[in-house]
C-alpha positions as CSV (number, residue, x, y, z in Angstrom):
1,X,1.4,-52.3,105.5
2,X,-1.0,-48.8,105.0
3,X,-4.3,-48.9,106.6
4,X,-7.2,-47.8,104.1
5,X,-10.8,-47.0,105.0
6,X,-13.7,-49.0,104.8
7,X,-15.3,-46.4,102.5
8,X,-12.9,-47.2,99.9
9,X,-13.4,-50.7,99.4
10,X,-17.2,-49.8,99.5
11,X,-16.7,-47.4,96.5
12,X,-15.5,-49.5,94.4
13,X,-18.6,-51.8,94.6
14,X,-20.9,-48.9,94.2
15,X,-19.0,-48.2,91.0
16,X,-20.4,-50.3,89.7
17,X,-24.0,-50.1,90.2
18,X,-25.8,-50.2,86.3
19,X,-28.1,-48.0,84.9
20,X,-30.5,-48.2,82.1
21,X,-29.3,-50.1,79.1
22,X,-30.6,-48.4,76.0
23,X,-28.6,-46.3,73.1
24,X,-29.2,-43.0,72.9
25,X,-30.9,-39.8,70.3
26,X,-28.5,-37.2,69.7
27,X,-29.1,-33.2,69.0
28,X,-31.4,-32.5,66.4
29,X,-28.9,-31.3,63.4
30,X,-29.5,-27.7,62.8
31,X,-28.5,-27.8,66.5
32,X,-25.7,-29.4,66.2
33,X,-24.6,-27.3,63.6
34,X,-25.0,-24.4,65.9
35,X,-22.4,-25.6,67.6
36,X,-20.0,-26.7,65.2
37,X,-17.8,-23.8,66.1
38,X,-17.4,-24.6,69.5
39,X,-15.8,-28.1,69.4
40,X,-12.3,-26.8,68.4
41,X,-10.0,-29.4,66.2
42,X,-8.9,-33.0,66.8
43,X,-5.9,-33.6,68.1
44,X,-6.1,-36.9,70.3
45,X,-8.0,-40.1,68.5
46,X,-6.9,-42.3,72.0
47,X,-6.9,-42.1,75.5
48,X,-4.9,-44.1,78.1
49,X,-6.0,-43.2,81.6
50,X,-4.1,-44.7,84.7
51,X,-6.5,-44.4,87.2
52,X,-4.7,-44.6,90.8
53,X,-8.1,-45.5,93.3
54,X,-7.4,-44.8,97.1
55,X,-6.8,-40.9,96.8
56,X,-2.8,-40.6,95.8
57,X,-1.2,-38.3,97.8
58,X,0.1,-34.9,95.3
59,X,2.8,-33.7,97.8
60,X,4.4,-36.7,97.2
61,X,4.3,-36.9,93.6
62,X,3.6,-34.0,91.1
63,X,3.8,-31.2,93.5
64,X,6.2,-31.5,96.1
65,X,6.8,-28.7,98.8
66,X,10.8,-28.7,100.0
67,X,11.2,-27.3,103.1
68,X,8.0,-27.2,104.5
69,X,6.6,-28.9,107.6
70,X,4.6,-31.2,104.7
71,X,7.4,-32.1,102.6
72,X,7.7,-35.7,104.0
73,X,10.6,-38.2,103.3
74,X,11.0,-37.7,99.4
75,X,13.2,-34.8,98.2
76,X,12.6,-32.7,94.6
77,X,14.3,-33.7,91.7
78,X,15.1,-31.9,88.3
79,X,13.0,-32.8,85.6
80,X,14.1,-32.2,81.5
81,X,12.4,-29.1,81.8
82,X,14.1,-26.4,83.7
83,X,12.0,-25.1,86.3
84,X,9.7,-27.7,87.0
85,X,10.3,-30.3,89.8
86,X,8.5,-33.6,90.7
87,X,9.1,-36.3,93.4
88,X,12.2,-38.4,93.8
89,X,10.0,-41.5,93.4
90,X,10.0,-41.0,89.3
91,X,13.7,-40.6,88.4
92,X,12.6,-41.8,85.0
93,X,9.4,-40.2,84.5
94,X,11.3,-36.6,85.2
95,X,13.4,-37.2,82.3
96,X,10.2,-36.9,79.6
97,X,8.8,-34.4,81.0
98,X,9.3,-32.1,78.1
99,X,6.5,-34.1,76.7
100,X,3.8,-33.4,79.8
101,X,2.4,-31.4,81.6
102,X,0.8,-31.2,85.3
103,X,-2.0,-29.5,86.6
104,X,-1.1,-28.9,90.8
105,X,-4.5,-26.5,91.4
106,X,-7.7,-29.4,90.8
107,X,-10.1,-27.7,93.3
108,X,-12.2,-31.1,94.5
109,X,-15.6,-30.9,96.5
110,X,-15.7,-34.9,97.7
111,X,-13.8,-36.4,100.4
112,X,-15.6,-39.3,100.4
113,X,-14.0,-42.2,98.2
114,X,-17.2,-43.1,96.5
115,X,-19.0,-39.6,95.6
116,X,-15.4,-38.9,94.9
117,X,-14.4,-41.4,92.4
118,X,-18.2,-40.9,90.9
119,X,-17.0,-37.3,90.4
120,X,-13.7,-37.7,88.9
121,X,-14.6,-40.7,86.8
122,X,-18.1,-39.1,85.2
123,X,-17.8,-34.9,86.1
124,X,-21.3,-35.6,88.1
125,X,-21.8,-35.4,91.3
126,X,-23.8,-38.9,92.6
127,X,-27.4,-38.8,93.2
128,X,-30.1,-41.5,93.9
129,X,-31.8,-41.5,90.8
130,X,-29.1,-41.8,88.4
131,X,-26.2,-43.2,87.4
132,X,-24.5,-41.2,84.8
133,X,-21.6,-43.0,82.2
134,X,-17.9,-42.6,83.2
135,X,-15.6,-40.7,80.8
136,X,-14.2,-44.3,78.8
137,X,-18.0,-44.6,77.7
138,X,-18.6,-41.0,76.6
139,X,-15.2,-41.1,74.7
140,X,-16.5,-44.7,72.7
141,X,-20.2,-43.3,72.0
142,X,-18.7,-40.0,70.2
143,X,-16.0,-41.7,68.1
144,X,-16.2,-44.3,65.9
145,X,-14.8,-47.6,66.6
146,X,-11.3,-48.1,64.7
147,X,-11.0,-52.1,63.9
148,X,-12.5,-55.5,65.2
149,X,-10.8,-55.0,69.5
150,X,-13.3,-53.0,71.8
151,X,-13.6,-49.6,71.7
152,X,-13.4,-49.3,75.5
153,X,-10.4,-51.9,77.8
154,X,-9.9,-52.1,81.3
155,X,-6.9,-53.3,82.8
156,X,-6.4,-54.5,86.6
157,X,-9.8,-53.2,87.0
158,X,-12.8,-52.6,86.3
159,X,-14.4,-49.4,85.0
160,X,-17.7,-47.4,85.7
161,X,-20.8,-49.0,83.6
162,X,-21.9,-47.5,80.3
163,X,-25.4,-46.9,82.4
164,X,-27.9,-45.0,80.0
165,X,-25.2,-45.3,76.9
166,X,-26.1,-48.8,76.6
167,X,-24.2,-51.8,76.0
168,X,-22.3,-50.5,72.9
169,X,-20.3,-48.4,75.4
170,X,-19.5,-50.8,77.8
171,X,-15.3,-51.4,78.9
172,X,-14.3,-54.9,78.0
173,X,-12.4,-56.1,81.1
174,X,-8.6,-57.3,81.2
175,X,-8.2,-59.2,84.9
176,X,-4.1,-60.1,83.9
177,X,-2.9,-57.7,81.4
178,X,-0.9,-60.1,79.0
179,X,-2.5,-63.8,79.8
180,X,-4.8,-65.0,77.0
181,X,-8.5,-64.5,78.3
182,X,-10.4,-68.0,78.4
183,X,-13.3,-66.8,77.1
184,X,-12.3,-65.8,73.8
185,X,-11.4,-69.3,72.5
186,X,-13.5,-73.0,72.7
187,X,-13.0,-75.1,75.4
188,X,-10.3,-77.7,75.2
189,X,-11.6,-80.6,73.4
190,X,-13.7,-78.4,71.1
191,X,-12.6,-77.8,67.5
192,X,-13.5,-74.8,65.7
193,X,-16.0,-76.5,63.4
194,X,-17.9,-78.2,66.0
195,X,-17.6,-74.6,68.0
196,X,-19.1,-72.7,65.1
197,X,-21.9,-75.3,64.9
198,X,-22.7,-74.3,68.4
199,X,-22.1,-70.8,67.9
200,X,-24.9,-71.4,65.0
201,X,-26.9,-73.6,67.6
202,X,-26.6,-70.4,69.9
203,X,-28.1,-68.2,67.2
204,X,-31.1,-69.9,66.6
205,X,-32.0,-70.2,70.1
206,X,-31.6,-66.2,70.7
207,X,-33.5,-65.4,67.5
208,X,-36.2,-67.4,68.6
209,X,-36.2,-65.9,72.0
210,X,-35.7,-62.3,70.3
211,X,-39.4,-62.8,68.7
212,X,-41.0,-63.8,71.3
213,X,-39.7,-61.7,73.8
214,X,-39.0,-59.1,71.7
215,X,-35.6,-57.4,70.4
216,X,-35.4,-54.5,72.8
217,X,-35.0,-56.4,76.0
218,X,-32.6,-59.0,73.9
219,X,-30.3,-56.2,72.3
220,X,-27.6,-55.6,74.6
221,X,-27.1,-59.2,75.6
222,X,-26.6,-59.5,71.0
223,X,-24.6,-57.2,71.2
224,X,-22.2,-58.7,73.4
225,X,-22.2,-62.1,71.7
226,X,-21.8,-60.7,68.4
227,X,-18.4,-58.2,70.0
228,X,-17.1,-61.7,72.2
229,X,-17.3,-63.4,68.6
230,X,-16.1,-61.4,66.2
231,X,-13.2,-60.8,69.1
232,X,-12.5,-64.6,68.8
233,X,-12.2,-64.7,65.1
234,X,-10.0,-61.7,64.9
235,X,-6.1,-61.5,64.1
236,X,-5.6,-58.8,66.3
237,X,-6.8,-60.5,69.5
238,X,-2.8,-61.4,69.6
239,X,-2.7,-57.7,70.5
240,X,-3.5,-58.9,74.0
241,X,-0.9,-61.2,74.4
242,X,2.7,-60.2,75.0
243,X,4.1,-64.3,75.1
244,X,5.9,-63.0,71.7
245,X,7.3,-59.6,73.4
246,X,10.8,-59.6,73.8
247,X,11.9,-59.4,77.3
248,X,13.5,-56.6,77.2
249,X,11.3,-54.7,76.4
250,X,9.2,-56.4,79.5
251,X,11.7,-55.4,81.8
252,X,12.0,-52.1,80.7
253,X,8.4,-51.2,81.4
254,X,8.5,-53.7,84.6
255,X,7.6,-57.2,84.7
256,X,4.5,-56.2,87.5
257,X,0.8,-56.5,87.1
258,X,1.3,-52.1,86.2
259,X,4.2,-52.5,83.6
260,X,2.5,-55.3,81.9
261,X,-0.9,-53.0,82.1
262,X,1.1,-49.9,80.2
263,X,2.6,-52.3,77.8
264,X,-0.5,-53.4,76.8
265,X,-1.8,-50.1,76.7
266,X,0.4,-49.0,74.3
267,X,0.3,-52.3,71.9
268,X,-3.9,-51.7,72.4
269,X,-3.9,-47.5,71.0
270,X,-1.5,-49.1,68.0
271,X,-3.9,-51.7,67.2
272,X,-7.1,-48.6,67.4
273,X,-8.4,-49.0,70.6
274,X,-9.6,-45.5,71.6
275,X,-9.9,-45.9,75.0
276,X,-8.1,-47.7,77.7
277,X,-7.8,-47.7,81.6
278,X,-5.1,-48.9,83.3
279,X,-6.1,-49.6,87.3
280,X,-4.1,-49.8,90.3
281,X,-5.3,-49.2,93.9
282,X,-3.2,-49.2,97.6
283,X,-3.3,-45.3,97.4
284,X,-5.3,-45.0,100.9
285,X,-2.6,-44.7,102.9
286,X,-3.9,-43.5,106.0
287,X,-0.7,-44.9,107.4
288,X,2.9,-45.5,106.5
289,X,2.5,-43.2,103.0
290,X,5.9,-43.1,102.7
291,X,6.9,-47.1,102.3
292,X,4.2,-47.2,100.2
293,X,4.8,-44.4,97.8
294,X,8.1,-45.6,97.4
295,X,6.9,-48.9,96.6
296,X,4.4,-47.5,93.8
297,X,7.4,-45.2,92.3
298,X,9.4,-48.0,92.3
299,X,6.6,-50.1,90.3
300,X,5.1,-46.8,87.7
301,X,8.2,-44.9,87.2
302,X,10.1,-47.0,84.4
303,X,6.0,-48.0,82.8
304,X,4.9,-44.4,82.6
305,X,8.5,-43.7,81.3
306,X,8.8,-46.3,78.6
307,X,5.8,-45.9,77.4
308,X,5.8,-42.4,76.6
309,X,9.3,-42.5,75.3
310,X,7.8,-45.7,73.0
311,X,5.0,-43.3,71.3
312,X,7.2,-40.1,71.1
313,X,9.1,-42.1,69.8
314,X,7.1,-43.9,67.0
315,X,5.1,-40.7,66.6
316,X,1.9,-41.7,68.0
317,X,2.0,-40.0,71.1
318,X,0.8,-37.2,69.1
319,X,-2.7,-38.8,68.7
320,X,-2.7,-40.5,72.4
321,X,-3.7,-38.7,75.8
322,X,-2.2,-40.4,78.8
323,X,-3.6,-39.1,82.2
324,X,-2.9,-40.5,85.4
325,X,-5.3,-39.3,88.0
326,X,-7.1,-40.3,91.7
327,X,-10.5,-39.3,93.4
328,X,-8.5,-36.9,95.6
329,X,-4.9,-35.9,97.3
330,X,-3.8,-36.4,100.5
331,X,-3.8,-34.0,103.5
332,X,-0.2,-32.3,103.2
333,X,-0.4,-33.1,107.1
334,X,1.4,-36.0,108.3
335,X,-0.9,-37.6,110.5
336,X,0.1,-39.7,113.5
337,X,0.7,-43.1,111.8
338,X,3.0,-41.5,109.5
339,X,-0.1,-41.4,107.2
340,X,-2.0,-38.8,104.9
341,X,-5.7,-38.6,105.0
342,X,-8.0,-37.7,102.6
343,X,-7.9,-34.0,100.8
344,X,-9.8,-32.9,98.1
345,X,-9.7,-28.9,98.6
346,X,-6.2,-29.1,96.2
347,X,-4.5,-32.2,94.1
348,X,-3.0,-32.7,91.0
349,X,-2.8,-34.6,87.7
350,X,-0.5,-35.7,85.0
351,X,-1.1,-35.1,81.2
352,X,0.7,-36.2,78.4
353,X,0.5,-36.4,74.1
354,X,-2.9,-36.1,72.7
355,X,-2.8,-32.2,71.7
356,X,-1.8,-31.4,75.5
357,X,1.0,-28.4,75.5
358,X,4.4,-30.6,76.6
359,X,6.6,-29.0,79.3
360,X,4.1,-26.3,81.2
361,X,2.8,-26.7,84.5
362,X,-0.8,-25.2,85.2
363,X,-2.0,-23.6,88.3
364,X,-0.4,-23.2,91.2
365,X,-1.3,-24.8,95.1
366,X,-0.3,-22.5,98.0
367,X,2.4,-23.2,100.5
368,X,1.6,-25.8,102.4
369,X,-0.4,-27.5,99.0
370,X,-3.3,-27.0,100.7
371,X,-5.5,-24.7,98.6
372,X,-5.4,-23.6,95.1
373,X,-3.2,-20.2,95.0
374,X,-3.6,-19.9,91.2
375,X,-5.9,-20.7,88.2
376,X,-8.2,-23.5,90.2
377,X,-9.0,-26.3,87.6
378,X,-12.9,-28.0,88.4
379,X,-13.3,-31.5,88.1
380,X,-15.9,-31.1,85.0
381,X,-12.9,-28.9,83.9
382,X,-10.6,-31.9,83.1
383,X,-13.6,-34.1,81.5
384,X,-14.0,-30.9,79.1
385,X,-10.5,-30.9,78.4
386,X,-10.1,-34.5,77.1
387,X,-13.1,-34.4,74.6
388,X,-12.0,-30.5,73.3
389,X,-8.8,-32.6,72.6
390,X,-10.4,-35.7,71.0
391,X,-13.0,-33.1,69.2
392,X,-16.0,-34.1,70.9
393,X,-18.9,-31.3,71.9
394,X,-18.7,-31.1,75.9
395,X,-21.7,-29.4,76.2
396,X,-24.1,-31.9,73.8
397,X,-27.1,-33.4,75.0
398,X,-28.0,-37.1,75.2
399,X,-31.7,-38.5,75.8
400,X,-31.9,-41.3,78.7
401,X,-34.1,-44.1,77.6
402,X,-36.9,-42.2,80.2
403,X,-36.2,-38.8,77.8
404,X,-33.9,-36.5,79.9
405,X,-31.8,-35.1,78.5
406,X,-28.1,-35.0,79.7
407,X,-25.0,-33.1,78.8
408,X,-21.9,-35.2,77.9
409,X,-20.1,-33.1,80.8
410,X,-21.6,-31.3,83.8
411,X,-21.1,-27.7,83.1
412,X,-17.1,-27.9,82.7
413,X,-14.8,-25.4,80.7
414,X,-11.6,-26.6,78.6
415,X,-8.4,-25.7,80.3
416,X,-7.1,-23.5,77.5
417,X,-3.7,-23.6,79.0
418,X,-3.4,-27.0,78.1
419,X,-4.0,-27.4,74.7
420,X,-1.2,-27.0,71.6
């Protein structure tokens, strides 16, 4: 078994931490107008990020280095497009590579797991005074909601709070991707009409409270009744449940906690969700990296696989962004315990669908993988990137509830080279 560090498992509690709870003012409109011009045209309408917490280790994935002291145990393999070479640990993956592309030259600033994941997850560096929404919420408070499922799922996971985009914007959270969540249907022992008679019961109660504590303090905890409800009443909450998949097709993705996650990604975006994480951690692997990155090929290769070969195939990977990222890399030096440490200075990224240009790799990391060589790619860079692709304004302002103003995205650029 890997060792991880303590500040990992600290992270992902501080993750969490909630800000203000209010929705926000936008631009005034001849503002907005202004800059029309610079949000260029939609090409993604969903997002599936697989977000891989612990710091997963590039060399040994997306941007191997045979022949060098770094390389490690796993070898290069051919991909379907010429040229471009991944890990041995995604046989599968490598053969739809014509529709992705990597990006080996992210130029990180935090070592740290928890200013690290803040960064990657919200394009902000962490400070004391405020806790800024992660990329899920900014995606579900610039589109419209498509259907009666949340606008924002996580999977295996949960996902950074909605902080100052209120409650609206908050992920709705999937512990066992494919079991039927409790909370969504009446106790046993409670028929529907004698639920909706409490349900009715319920109302009163939090009307009464609403005017005499009054609706602003009462309007996020509404709001999540009225979404748990209308949830509960809705045909498409089947879309959660894969009892009525074939199991085939559940062996093809992988019958794991992370094949059952992409599954359900993919029968989520068909149903109009625009936004959902898929988590897995054990990436800290300060030692034995190599049993353990086997282990996690051997678990994502056929889900990342299947699922883009299932919306190439039925078209709507054109409309869907699938990224798979981490807070960092892993030093390309093998470390005593047969381990990689943390290493932010260079890592990569996978992009797929969505707009994204299929088949090119961008930037370049030197030698050894160690440093950017070519075209470095900033963290607020990548957060620019997905909303240029799903036509939102990176630069925008939102007002906190104490009215200051924030941009959507800390100062990033579109990667150009990215997009179709």
């Amino acid at each position: 078994m890997h060792m991880s560090c303590p500040g990992y498992r600290m992270s992902r509690r501080s993750m969490l931490a909630t800000g203000a709870g209010a929705s926000l003012l936008g631009l005034p409109v001849r503002e907005l107008l202004a800059r029309a011009d610079s949000v260029g045209p939609t090409r993604a309408e969903h997002v599936i990020l697989f977000w891989n917490g612990g710091g997963m280790s590039h060399v040994d994935t997306w941007d191997p280095k045979p022949g060098r002291p770094v390389q490690g145990e796993f070898d290069p393999i051919a991909t379907s497009v010429p040229g471009i070479q991944i890990s041995e640990i995604f046989p599968q993956f490598a053969q739809q590579m014509q529709h992705v592309a990597l990006i080996r030259s992210i130029a990180g600033t935090q070592g740290d797991h928890g200013r690290a994941t803040y960064n990657m997850q919200t394009s902000y560096l962490s400070g004391p005074n405020l806790r800024h929404p992660g990329i899920g919420s900014v995606v579900v408070h610039e589109c419209e909601n498509q259907g009666d499922l949340p606008a924002y799922i996580s999977i295996s996971g949960q996902a950074p709070r909605a902080s100052y985009l209120g409650q609206r914007c908050e992920a709705y959270y999937v512990a066992n991707p494919g079991d039927k969540d409790p909370y969504l249907a009446f106790p046993e022992g409670i028929a529907e009409v004698r639920g909706n008679r409490r349900l009715d019961v319920l109302a009163r109660y939090n009307q009464k409270f609403a005017r005499q504590r009054g609706k602003t303090g009462f309007q996020a905890t509404q709001t999540s009744i009225d979404d748990a409800v209308r949830l509960m009443r809705s045909p498409a909450l089947q879309a959660f449940e894969l009892s009525n998949v074939p199991q085939q097709t559940i062996d093809r993705y992988g019958d794991t906690t992370f094949g059952r996650g992409a599954l359900l990604a993919r029968r989520l975006v068909e149903k109009g969700v625009r936004f959902v994480q898929v988590n897995r951690g054990g990436f800290d692997t300060h030692s034995n990296n190599f049993p353990a990155m086997e282990n996690h090929g051997a678990v994502m290769d056929s889900a990342l696989a299947s699922l883009v070969a299932d919306l190439a195939e039925s078209g709507l990977l054109k409309k869907t962004l699938i990224m798979m990222v981490s807070e960092f890399g892993r030093t390309p030096r093998i470390n005593d315990n047969a381990g990689r440490d943390h290493w932010a200075s260079c890592f990569s990224c996978m992009m797929a669908g969505g707009g994204v240009k299929p088949g090119v790799v961008v930037g370049k990391s030197d030698e050894d993988a160690m440093q950017p060589a070519d075209r470095p790619v900033n963290v607020p860079d990548l957060h620019a990137t997905l909303c240029q692709l799903l036509g939102i304004d990176h630069s925008k302002e939102v007002m906190t509830p104490l009215q200051r103003p924030m941009k959507l995205v800390d100062n990033g650029k579109p990667v150009a080279e990215l997009l179709a």
